[in-house]
C-alpha positions, 0 to 999 in steps of 0.5 A: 791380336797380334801376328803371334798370340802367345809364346808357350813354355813347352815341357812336353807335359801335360800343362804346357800341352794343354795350354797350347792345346787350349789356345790353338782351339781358340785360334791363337798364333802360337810358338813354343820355347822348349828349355834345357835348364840342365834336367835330366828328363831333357832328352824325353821332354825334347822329344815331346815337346817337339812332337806336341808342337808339331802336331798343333803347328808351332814352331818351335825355339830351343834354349840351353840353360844348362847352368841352372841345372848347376845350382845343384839341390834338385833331384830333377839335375842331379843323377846323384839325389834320388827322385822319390817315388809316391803311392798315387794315394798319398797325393793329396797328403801335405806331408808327403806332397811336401817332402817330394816337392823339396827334393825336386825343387830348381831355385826360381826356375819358373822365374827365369823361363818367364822372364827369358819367354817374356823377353821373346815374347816383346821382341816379336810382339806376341802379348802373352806367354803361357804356362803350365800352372794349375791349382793341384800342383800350386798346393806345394810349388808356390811357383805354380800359383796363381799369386805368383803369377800375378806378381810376374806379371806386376813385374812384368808391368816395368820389365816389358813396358806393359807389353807382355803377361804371363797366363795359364788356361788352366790355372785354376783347375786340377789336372783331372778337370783339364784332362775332362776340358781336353776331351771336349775339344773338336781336335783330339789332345795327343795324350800319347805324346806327353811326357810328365815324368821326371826322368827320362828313357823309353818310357814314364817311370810311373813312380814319381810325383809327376806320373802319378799326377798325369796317371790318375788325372788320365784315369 
């Protein structure tokens, strides 16, 4: 292993946590990169992600990206769109799933947080980054599977000069198996301090997509 093991993508949500959550009880190095692409949850997902990191001992980078959020599309960057609210038994009807998964869609924003993370990740010799994806989410954000992952990392091959990957712990589980695997480990998962919600304020909204996932995944 190298003096860093992994950088994380940290959103302060639940995947990004457990990944570092799971690669610290491995005994991994880690640091987390935390990025403002110009959401509008930034200021609860800053707060969490700084907490989250924190609590497992990783330093943490800011990034301001602030001009993706400016493509302008998504509900999750602009306050003018609604960001739909979803009945926690309707997330696993494709009809449904698919239409909110549209309204909050940021053109190729895992695409650009890989490669930035990766540029990182070869600048300080850590061989990994990780991410948040699952096989629950994966269903409609095609960016949160497992064959984009391995098409990252296909590219990664030349941009990297083979140094770096892209991983996720947790990519195929659901967000209830993950939550099961985080109970098991010896140091306590901070489910207090995530944030899996697509708006910001005091507390989750517990409407969106997000917050359901995270509700019924938490039981």
């Amino acid at each position: 292993m190298s003096a860093m093991d992994a950088i994380v993508l940290l959103s302060g949500g639940l995947d990004s946590a457990a990944n570092l959550a799971l690669a610290c009880d491995r005994g991994w190095k880690c640091s987390a990169l935390v990025v403002n692409y110009g959401q509008r949850a930034w200021e609860s997902e800053r707060k969490a992600a700084q907490a989250i990191a924190e609590y497992y001992g990783a330093p943490v980078r800011e990034l301001d990206l602030r001009f993706v959020g400016e493509l302008g599309g998504s509900s999750l960057t602009d306050s003018s769109l609604a960001i739909p609210s979803i009945e926690k038994n309707k997330l696993d009807e494709m009809s449904v799933i698919r239409e909110t998964a549209n309204a909050v869609w940021v053109p190729n924003r895992n695409g650009v947080l890989i490669s930035l993370a990766a540029a990182w990740a070869e600048s300080v010799g850590a061989p990994r980054v990780l991410i948040g994806f699952n096989r629950e989410e994966a269903a409609t954000f095609p960016d949160n599977s497992r064959p984009f992952m391995e098409a990252m990392n296909g590219a990664l091959t030349f941009s990297t000069r083979g140094r770096v990957s892209v991983e996720s712990l947790i990519v195929d589980r659901t967000k209830p198996e993950t939550v099961r695997e985080l109970r098991g480990l010896s140091k306590p998962f901070p489910f207090d301090l995530v944030w899996s919600c697509y708006k910001s304020g005091h507390r989750m909204c517990g409407h969106c997509e997000s917050c359901q996932r995270f509700l019924r995944a938490v039981g």
